[in-house]
C-alpha positions as a printed NumPy array, in Angstrom:
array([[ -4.788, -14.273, -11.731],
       [ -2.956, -10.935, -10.383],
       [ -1.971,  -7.434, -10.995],
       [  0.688,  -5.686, -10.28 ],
       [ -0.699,  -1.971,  -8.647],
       [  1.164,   1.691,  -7.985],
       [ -0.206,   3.435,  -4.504],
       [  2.154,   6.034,  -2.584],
       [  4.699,   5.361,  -4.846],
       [  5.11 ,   1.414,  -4.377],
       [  4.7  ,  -1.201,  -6.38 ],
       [  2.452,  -4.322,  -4.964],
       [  1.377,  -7.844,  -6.812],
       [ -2.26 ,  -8.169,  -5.507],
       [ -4.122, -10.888,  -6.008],
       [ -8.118, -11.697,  -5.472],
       [ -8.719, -12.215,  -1.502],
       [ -5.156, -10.855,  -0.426],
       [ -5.419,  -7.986,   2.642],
       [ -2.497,  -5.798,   2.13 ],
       [ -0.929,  -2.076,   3.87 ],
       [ -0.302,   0.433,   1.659],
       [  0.168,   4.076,   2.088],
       [ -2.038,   5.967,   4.08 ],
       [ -5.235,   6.866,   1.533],
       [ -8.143,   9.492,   1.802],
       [-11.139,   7.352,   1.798],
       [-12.974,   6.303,   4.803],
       [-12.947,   2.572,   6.348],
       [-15.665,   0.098,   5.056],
       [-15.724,   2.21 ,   1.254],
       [-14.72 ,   0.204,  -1.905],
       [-12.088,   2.064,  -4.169],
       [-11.258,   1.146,  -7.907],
       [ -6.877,   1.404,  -7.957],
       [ -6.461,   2.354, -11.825],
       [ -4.584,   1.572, -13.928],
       [ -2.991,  -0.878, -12.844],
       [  0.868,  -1.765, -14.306],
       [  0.048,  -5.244, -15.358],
       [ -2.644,  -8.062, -15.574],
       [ -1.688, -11.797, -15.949],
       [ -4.718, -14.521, -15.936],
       [ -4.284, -17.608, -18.027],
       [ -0.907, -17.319, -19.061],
       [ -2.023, -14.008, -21.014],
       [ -0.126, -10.612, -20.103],
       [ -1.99 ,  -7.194, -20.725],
       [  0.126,  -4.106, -19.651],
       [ -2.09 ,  -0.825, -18.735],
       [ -5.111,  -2.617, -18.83 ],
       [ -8.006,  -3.206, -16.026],
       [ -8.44 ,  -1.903, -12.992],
       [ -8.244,  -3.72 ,  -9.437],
       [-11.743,  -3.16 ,  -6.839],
       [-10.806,  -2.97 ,  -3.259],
       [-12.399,  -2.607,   0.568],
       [-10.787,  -0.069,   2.661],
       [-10.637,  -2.455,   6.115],
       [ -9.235,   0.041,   8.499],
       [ -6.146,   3.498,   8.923],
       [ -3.489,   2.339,  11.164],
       [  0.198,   4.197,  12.138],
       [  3.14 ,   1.339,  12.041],
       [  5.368,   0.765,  15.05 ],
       [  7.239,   3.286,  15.794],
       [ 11.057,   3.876,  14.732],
       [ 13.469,   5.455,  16.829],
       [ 16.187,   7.413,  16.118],
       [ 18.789,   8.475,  18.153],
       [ 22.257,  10.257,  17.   ],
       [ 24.805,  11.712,  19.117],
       [ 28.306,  13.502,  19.077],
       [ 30.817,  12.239,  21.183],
       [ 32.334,  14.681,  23.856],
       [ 29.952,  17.536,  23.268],
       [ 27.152,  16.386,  25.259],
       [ 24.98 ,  16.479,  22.131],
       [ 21.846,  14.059,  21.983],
       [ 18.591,  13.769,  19.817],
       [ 15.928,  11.198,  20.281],
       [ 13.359,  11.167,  16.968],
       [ 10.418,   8.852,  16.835],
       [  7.931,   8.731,  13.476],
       [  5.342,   6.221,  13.129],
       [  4.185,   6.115,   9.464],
       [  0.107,   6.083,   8.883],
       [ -1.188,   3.319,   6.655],
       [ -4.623,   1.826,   5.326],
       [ -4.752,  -1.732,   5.333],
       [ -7.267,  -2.872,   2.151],
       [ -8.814,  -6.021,   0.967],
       [ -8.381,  -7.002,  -2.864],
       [-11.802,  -7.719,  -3.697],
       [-11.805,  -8.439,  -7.619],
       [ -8.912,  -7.896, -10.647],
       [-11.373,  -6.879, -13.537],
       [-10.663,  -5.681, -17.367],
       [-11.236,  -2.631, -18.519]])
């Protein structure tokens, strides 16, 4: 069985047991959150669209390695260095249940 979920604007096929980074969320680490509604259900070779909801662990709030960018213009002694490190929560799928 899995579900396809929507967090921070990206689309993820979860399945039961499956640790996954998503988009920094605002719950704290060791809580269980229910992700509703989820875009699609498949178990059994039966589809359900909309329906159920997916139960998960918040493990722990991370940032990502950090990107650098660096852009320049030649013979005017311009330079910019710019470093971002995106937050995210890593979670553990815990159960895909119906509504």
């Amino acid at each position: 069985m899995y579900a396809i979920i929507e967090t921070g604007g990206k689309q993820y096929k979860v399945e039961k047991g499956l640790k996954l980074r998503v988009e920094r969320l605002p719950y704290d680490a060791g809580s269980t959150i229910e992700l509703t509604p989820i875009l699609l259900r498949k178990e059994d070779g039966s589809v359900e669209l909309g329906k159920g909801r997916v139960v998960a662990e918040v493990l722990s709030h991370d940032r990502q390695r950090k990107v650098t960018v660096f852009k320049f213009r030649a013979k005017k002694n311009y330079k910019r260095w710019r470093g971002h490190r995106q937050p995210y929560t890593e979670i553990l799928i815990k159960d895909i249940k119906e509504v």
